[in-house]
C-alpha positions as CSV (number, residue, x, y, z in Angstrom):
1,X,112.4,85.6,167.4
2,X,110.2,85.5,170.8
3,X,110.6,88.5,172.8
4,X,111.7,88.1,176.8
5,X,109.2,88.9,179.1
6,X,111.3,91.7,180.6
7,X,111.5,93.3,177.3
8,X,108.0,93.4,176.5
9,X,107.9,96.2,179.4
10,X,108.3,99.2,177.4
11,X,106.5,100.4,174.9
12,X,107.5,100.0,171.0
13,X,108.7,102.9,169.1
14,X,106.1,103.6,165.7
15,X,105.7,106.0,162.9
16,X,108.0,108.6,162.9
17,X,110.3,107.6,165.4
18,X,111.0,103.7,164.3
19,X,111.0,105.5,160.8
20,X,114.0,107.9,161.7
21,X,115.5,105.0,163.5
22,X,115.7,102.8,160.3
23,X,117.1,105.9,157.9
24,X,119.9,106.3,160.6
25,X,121.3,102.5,160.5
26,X,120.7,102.5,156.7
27,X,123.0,105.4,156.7
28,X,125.5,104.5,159.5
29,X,124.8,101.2,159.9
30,X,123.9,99.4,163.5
31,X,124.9,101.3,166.5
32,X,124.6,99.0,169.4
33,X,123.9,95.2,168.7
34,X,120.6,93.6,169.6
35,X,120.8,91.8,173.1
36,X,119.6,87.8,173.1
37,X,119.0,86.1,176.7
38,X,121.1,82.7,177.1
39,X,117.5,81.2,176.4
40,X,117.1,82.9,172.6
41,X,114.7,85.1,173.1
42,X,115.5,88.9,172.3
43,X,116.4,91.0,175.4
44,X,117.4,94.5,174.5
45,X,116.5,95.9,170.7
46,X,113.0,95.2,170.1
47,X,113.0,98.8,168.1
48,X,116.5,97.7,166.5
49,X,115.9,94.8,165.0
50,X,112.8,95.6,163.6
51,X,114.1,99.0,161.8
52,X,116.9,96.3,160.5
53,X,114.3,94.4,159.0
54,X,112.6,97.2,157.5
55,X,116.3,98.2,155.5
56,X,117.5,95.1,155.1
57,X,120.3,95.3,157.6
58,X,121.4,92.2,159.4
59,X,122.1,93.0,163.0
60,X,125.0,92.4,165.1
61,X,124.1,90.2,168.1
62,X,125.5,89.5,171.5
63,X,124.6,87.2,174.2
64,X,123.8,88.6,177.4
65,X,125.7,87.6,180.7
66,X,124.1,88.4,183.3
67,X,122.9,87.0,186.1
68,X,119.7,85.3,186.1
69,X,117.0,87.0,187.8
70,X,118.2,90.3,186.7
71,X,116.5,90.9,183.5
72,X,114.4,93.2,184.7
73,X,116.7,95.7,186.3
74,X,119.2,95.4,183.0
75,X,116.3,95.9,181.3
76,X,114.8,98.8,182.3
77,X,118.3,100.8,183.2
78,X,119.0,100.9,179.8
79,X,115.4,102.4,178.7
80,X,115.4,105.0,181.3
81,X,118.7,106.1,180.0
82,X,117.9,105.6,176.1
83,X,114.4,107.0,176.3
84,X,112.7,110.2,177.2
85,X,109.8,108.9,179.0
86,X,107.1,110.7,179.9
87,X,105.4,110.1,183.5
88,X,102.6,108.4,181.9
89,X,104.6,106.2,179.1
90,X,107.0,104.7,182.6
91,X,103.8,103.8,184.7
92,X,102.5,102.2,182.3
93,X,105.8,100.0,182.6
94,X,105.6,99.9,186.2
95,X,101.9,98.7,186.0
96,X,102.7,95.9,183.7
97,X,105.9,95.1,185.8
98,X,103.8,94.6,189.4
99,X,101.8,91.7,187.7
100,X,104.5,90.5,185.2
101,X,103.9,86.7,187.0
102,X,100.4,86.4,185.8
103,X,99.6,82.8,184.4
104,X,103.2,81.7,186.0
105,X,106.7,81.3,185.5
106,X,107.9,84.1,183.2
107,X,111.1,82.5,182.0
108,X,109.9,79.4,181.4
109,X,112.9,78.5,178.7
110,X,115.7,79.5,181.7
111,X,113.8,78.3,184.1
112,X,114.7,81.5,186.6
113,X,111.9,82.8,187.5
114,X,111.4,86.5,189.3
115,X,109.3,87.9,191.6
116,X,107.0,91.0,190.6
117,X,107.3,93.8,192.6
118,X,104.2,95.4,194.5
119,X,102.6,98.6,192.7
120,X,104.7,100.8,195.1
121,X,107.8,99.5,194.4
122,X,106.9,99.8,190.9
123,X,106.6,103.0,190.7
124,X,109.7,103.6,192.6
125,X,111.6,101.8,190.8
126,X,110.2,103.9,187.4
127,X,110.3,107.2,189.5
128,X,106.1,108.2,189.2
129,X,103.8,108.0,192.1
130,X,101.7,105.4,192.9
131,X,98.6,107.0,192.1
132,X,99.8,106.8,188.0
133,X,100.7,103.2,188.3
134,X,97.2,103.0,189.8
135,X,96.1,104.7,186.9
136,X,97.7,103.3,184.3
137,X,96.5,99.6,185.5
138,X,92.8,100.1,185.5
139,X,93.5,101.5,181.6
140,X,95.2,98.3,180.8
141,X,92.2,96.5,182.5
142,X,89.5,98.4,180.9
143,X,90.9,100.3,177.8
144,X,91.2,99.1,174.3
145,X,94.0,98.4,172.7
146,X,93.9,102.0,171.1
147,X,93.8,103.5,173.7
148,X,96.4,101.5,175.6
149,X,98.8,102.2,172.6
150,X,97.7,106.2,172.8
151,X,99.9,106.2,176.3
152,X,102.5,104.1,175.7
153,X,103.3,106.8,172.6
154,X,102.7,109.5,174.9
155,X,99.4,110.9,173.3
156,X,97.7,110.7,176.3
157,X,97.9,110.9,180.2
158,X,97.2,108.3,182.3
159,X,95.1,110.7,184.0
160,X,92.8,111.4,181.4
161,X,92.8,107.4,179.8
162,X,91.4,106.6,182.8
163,X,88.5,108.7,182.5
164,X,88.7,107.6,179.0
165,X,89.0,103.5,179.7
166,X,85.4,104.0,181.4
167,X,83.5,105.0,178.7
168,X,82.3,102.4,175.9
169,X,84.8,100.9,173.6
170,X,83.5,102.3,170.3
171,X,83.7,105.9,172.2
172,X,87.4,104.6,173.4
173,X,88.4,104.3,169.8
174,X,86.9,107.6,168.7
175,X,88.6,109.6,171.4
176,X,91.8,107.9,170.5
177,X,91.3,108.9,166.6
178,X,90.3,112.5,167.6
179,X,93.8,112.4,169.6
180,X,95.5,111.3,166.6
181,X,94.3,114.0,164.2
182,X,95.5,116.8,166.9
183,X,92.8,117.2,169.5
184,X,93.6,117.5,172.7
185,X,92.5,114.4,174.7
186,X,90.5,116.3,177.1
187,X,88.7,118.0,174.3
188,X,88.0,114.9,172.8
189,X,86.8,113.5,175.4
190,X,84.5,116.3,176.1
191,X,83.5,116.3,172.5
192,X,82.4,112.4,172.8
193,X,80.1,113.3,176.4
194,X,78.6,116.2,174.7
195,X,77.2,114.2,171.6
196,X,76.0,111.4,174.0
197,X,74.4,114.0,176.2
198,X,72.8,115.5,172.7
199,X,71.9,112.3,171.3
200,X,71.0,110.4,174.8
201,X,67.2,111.3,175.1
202,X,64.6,113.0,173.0
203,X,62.5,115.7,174.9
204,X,59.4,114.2,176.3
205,X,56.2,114.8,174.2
206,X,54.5,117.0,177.0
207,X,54.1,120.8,178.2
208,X,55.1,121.9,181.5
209,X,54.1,125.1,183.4
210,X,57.0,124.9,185.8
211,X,60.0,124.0,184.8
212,X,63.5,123.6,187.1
213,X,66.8,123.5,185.0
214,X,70.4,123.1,186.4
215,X,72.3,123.1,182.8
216,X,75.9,121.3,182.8
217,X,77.3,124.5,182.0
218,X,80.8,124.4,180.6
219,X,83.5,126.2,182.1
220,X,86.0,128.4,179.5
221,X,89.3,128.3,180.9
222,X,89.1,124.5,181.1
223,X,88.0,124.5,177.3
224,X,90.5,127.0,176.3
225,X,93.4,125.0,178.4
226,X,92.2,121.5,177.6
227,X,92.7,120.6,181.5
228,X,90.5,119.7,183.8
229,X,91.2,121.5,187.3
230,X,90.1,119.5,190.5
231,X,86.8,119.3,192.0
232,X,85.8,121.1,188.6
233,X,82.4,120.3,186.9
234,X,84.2,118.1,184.0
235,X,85.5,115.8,186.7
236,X,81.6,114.7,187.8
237,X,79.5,114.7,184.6
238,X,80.1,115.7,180.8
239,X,79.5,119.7,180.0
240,X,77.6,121.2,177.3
241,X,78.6,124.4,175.3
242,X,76.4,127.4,175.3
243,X,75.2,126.3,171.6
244,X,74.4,123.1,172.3
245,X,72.2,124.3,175.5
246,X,70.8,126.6,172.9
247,X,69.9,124.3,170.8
248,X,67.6,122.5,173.3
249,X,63.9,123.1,171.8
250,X,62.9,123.7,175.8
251,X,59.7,126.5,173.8
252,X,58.3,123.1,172.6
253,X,57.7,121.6,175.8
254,X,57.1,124.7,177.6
255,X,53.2,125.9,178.7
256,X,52.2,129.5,176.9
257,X,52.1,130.7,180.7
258,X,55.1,129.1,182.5
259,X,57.9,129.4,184.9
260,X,61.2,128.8,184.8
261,X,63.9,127.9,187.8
262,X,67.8,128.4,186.4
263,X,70.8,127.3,187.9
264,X,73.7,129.1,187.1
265,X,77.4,129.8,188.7
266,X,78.2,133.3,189.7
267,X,81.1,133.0,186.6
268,X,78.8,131.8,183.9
269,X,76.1,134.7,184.9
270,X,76.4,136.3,181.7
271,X,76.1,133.1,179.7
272,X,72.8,132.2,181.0
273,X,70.9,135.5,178.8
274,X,71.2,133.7,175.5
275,X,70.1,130.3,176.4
276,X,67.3,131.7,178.6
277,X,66.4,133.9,174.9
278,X,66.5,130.4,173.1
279,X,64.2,129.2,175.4
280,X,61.7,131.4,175.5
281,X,61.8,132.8,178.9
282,X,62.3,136.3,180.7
283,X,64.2,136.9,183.9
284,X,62.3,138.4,186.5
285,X,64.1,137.4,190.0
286,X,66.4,135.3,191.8
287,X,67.4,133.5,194.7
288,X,71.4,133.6,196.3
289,X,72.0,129.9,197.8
290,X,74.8,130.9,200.5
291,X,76.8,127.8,200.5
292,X,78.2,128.5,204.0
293,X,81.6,126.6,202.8
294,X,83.9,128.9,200.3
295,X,84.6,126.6,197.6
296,X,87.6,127.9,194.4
297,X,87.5,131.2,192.6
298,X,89.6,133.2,190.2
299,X,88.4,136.6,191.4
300,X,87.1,135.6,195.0
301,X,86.5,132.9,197.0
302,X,82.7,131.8,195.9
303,X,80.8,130.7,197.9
304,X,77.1,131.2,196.2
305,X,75.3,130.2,193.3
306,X,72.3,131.8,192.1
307,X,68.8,130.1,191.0
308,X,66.9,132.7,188.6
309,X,63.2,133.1,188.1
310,X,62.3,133.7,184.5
311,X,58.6,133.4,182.9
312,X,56.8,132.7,180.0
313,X,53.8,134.4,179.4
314,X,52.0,135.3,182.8
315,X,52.8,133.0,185.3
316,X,53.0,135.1,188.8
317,X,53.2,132.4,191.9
318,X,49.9,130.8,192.9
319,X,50.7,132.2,196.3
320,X,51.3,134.9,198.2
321,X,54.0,133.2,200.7
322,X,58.0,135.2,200.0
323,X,61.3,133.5,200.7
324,X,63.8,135.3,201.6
325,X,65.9,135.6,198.5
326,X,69.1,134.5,200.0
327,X,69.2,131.0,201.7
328,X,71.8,129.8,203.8
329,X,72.4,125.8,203.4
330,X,75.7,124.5,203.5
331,X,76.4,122.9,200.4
332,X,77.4,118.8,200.3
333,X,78.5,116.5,197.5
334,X,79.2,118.4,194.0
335,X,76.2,120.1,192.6
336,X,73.8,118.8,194.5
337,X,71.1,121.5,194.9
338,X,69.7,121.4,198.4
339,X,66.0,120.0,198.6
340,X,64.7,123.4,200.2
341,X,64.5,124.4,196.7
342,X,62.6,122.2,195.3
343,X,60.5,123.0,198.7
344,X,59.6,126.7,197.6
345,X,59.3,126.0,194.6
346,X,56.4,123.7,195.2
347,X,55.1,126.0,197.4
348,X,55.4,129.0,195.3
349,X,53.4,126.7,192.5
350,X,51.6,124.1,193.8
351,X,49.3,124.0,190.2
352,X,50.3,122.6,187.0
353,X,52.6,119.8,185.5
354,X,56.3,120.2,185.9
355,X,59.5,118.8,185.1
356,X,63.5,118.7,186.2
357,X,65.7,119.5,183.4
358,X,69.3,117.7,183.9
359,X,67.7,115.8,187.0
360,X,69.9,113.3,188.3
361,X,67.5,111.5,190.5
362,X,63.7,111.4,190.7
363,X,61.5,113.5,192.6
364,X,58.0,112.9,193.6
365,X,55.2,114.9,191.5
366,X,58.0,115.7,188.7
367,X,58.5,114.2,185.2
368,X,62.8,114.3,185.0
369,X,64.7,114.7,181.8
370,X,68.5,114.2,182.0
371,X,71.9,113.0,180.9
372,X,71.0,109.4,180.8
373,X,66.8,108.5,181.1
374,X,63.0,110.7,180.3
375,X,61.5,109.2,183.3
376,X,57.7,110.6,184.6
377,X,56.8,109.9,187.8
């Protein structure tokens, strides 16, 4: 039996749940009779007929009476009162309902034909905001069919499928099975950027005297949690865990006498002493970059970052020229490091070959090694 457009909103019930629905009208029979539109197709009791089917029960039918150009509204009154819906599962239903005319007529056995509502009425009508309807349409755009499924069965937020629904499909479909063996989604996903990040780029076959890191450090309370708070790091590029920064054979491309510039967050302070023992490198000094602009904090408001100076060997600056150890630049777009950095450093050491670690663009007289490329300049 074709299904009516209008019915084909909401998401089908699987596994457990259309399981349990077919033991309960084997053992009490059928509740509530399947609905069929005046043009045959089924209206109400998708879920229904099918558990029938699977116990051999013939269903009870009725013809609905209502007036044409309704469907929709009958439709999804009865599923916001049968089902509990989470926010994500309903705007997926209110995505698909602001372009249900696509390719036409939509009742083209009737011949009634209804107009689709914009995105905001959508959403009203399914009670979430626009912004998940928003949400929820670029996933059925751009995500597979796994991972569209994943949110209609409330396995994952439309918040983080479409962070998902960006990514490759082959890494789409192993999120979605990670999600489906108990991982969180945003583990998961995390999991999936971390082994692209690992497997992305091999270190470049060189040795560098100075050497200017800013690790994608990851932040606990957002592992711990599996959220991802706003404006935080995992919202702008994929993390790595202390072991995997660890792991990073940074000795082998490293100069017997070199120096090292190190990024790090005033909460991550203490996690920088192992990686900078992996590496091979001692801590000697640092710079405070005052951002000027307070930015989030669980203790304070912080509003600095520090960059450390760590050797290798002997590798004192080439100069005799001192900063002042806390700089004052007002801070910009996420994580961008101001260039005056970059400016002392080459001052500081104007002699040997160097390279950015992490670098997201490319700098003139620097070899880069990031997330995505091993690019020399």
């Amino acid at each position: 039996m074709d299904t009516h457009p209008a019915a084909a909103l909401f998401p089908l019930l699987e596994g457990a749940a259309l399981d349990a629905l077919a033991a309960d009208i084997q053992a009490h029979g059928l509740r509530v009779p399947i609905v069929i539109h005046p043009d045959g197709t089924l209206l109400d009791g998708r879920n229904r007929l099918r558990a029938c089917e699977a116990v051999g029960v013939t269903p009870a039918r009725e013809t609905w009476t209502g007036e044409l150009g309704s469907e929709v509204d009958y439709v999804i009154s009865l599923n916001l009162a049968r089902r509990h819906l989470d926010e994500s599962q309903r705007a997926m239903v209110a995505a698909r309902l602001a372009t249900l005319p696509d390719g036409g007529a939509i009742y083209a056995k009737s011949g009634a034909q209804i107009c689709a509502p914009s995105q905001p009425e959508a959403a009203a009508r399914l009670q979430v905001s626009r912004r998940s309807v928003q949400y929820a349409r670029l996933v059925l755009d751009s995500g597979t069919p796994e991972l569209i499924a994943a949110v209609d069965q409330g396995l994952v937020t439309v918040s983080h499928a479409v962070k998902v629904a960006k990514t490759p499909k082959a890494t789409q479909r192993r999120v979605v099975t990670k999600v489906r063996a108990g991982t969180p989604a945003a583990q998961a996903m995390r999991e999936e950027r971390a082994a692209e990040m690992r497997e992305a780029v091999s270190l470049p076959d060189a040795k560098y005297r100075v050497l200017y890191a800013d690790p994608p450090w990851s932040y606990h309370d957002k592992a711990d949690t599996g959220a991802v708070q706003a404006g935080g790091a995992e919202q702008h590029y994929p993390s790595m865990t202390l072991d995997a920064l660890c792991a990073l054979d940074i000795q082998s491309i490293s100069a017997d006498d070199a120096v090292l510039f190190l990024w790090v967050t005033s909460p991550l302070l203490g996690d920088c002493w192992p990686v900078l023992a992996a590496w091979g490198f001692t801590y000697k000094a640092s710079f405070v970059w005052d951002k000027v602009k307070h930015n989030m904090g669980h203790y304070n408001s912080v509003r600095h970052e520090f960059l450390l100076i760590c050797t290798r060997g002997s590798c004192t600056p080439d100069v005799g020229d001192l900063f002042d150890s806390v700089q004052s630049i007002e801070r910009t777009t996420h994580s961008t490091k101001p260039d005056e950095f970059r400016t002392i450093i080459d001052t500081l050491y104007p002699h040997g070959k160097r390279i950015e670690l992490f670098a997201r663009r490319n700098a003139e007289g620097w070899d880069a090694y990031g997330n995505d490329r091993a690019v020399t300049t």
